[in-house]
N, C-alpha and C positions, 0 to 999 in steps of 0.2 A: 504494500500500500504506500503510493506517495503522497509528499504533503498537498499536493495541489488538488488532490481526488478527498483528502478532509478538508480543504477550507473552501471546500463548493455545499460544505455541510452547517447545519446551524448548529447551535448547542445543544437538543434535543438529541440529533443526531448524533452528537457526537459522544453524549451520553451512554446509550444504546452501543454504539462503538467499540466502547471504553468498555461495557460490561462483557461484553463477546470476547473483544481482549483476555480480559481478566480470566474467563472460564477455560478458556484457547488455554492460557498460561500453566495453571492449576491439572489442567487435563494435563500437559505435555509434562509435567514437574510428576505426576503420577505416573504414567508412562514410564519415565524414565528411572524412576525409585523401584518400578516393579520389573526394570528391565524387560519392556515390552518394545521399547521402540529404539529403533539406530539414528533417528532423526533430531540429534541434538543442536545441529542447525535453526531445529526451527522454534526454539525455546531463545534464540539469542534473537529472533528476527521479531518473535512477537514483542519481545520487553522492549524495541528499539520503536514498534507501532506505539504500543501504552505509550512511552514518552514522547512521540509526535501528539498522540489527543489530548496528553497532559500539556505540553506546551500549548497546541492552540486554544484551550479552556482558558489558560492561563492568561494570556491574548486576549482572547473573546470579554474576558472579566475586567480588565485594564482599559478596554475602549470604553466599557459598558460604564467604569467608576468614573471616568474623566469628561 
């Protein structure tokens, strides 16, 4: 996911996002404790997404105070 495909997203959006992230995460981190999966790639790709939607939240809150 790049950042120009979330900031065509509202806050809502990016909310819902952020929670998909987060289970992605948690699944892949179980996966991987249960030695199910060889896809360790893709536990560093998703933590790099969460901190794209955390920045733009971040953003999104900074326009919204000022």
């Amino acid at each position: 996911m790049t950042i120009s495909e979330l900031r065509g997203k509202n806050i809502d959006e990016l909310k819902e996002e952020l929670k998909a992230l987060l289970r992605a995460q948690f699944s892949l981190r179980m996966q991987l404790a249960t030695q199910q999966t060889n896809k360790t790639h893709e536990l560093r790709k998703v933590g790099r997404d969460i901190a794209r939607v955390h920045t733009l939240m971040g953003e999104a809150r900074r326009k919204s105070a000022a």
